[in-house]
N, C-alpha and C positions, 0 to 999 in steps of 0.2 A: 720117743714120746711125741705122740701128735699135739701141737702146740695151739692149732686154730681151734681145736672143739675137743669134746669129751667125746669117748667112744664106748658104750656100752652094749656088749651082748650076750644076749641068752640069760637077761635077768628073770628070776623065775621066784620073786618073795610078794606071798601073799595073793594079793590078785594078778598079779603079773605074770603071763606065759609066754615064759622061754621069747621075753621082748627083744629089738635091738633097736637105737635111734641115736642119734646124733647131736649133737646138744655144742651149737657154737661159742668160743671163750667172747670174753670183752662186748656178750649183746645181753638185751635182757631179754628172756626166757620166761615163757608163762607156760603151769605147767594146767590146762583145763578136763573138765571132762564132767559124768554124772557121779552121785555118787557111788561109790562102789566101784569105780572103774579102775581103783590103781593110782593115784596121784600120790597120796600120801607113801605108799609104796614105794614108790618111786624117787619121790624126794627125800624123804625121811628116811627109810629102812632100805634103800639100796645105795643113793648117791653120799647123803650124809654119811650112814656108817660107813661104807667105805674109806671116805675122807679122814671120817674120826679116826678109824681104823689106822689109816696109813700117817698119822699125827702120833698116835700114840708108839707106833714102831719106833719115828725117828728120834723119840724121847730114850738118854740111857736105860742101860739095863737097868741101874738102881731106881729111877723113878719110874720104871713101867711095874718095878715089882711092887708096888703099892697100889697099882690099878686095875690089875687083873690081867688077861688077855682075851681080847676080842674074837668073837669068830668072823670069818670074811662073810659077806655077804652071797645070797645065791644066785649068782653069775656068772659067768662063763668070763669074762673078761672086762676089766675098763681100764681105758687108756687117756691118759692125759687129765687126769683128776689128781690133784694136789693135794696134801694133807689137809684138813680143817678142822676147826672149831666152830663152833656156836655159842651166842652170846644171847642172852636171854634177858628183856626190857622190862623192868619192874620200876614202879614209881616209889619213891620214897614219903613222896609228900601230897596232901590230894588240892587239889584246886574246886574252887567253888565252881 
């Protein structure tokens, strides 16, 4: 496992054709474009699920069988992507 970067290729979800790019660990990363070119794609429905994807593996057997199983994403490969979560910001309280 390549430690310094992500490695993705031949991602092929949604607007995405058959991409491959490099995405280095420990920088910040922006991901731009118009709309319609693929971002959300990108970050959402190929690097996230993946991640989710490979979080809900390392969970026992008994607690994945309450979650379903995931399909992998349409890519040919990625390398050096860690399992993950997402965590979602909601307020409780509203301020004036």
């Amino acid at each position: 496992m390549d430690q310094e970067k992500i490695i993705i290729k031949g991602a092929r979800v949604h607007n995405l054709k058959n991409i491959n790019l490099e995405i280095p660990h420990n920088k910040l990363t922006v991901i731009t474009g118009v709309s319609g070119s693929g971002k959300s794609s990108l970050a959402f429905d190929t690097i996230f699920a993946e991640g989710q994807r490979r979080y809900i593996e390392s969970l026992s057997p008994y607690a994945r069988q309450f979650l379903g199983q995931m399909k992998p994403a349409d890519v040919d490969e990625i390398i050096g992507l860690a399992p993950s979560i997402s965590i979602d910001q909601k307020s409780l309280s509203h301020n004036p």
